[in-house]
C-alpha positions, -999 to +999 in steps of 0.1 A: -419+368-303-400+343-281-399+309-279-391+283-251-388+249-247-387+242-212-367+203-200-376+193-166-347+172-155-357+174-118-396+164-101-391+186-073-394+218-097-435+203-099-440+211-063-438+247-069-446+250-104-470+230-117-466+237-151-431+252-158-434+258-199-473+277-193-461+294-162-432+308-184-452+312-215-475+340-192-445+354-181-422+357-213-455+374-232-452+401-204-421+407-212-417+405-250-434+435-261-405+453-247-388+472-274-356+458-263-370+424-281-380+445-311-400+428-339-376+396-336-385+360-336-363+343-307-360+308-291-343+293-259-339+264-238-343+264-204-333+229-183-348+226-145-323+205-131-306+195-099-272+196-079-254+170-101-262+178-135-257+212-129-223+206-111-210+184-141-223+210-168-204+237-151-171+215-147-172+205-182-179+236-195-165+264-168-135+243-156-157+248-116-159+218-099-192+231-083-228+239-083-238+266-091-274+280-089-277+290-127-259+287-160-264+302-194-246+293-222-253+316-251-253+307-292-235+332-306-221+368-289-235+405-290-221+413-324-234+382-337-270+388-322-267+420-341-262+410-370-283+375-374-310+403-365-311+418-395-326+390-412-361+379-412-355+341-396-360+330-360-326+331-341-317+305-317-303+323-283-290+295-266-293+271-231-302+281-192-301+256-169-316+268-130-301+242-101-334+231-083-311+225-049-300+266-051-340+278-048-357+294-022-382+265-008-396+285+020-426+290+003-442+287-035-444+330-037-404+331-030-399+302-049-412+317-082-401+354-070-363+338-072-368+318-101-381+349-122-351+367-113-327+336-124-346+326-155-346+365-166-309+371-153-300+341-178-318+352-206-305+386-200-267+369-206-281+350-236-286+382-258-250+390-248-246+410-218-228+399-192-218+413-153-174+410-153-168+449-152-190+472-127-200+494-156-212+463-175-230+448-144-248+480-137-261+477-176-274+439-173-291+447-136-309+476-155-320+451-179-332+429-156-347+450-132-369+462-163-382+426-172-391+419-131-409+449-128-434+439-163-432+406-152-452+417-117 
């Protein structure tokens, strides 16, 4: 099962989704029955936010004095994932934070097309994978490609 507590930082998210926590809620049930979550009990963050916030997060944190359309900051690392899931408790992933200013506003379908593909790219990096090497990248796109394609 997995959790998310979903912080809207920025009022312009509302335009295209009126409900951000139920819209994801649909989606993440779609996706959690995939053996790749197992039996596990997992919760996340996810902050909607805007140019600035996102700009300073990734300064203080990344040392980029930019925006940046997405940032994920996981709790613990692969090996840690793997072993905090051998025990029965619910294990804390970590933060995502999607830049509001970086979405595709044409219209509310490629809106929610793009976020989809952010929110599941960061959640992707929360369990520990990320996209540095091409071998690794290929690995986390297969990942996410097989979360879009439930998720549709």
């Amino acid at each position: 099962m997995i959790k998310i507590n979903v912080i809207v930082k920025d009022k312009n998210w509302f335009k295209y989704i009126k409900n951000p926590e139920a819209y994801l809620s649909r989606k993440i049930k779609k996706i959690q029955t995939d053996k790749f979550f197992g039996k596990k009990r997992y919760q996340f963050s996810l902050l909607l936010s805007e140019a600035k916030e996102i700009k300073y997060l990734n300064k203080k944190f990344r040392k980029k004095n930019k925006t940046t359309d997405i940032l994920s900051f996981p709790s613990q690392n692969k090996k840690e994932l793997k072993m905090l899931s051998k025990f029965n408790l619910e294990i804390y992933l970590g933060d995502i934070i999607i830049n509001f200013k970086k979405m595709n506003t044409s219209s509310k379908l490629l809106f929610k097309r793009q976020f989809d593909v952010l929110w599941i790219h960061g959640l992707v990096h929360l369990f520990g994978y990320d996209h540095i090497k091409d071998k690794n990248y290929k690995k986390m796109a297969g990942i996410e490609m097989k979360f879009l394609k439930k998720l549709n």
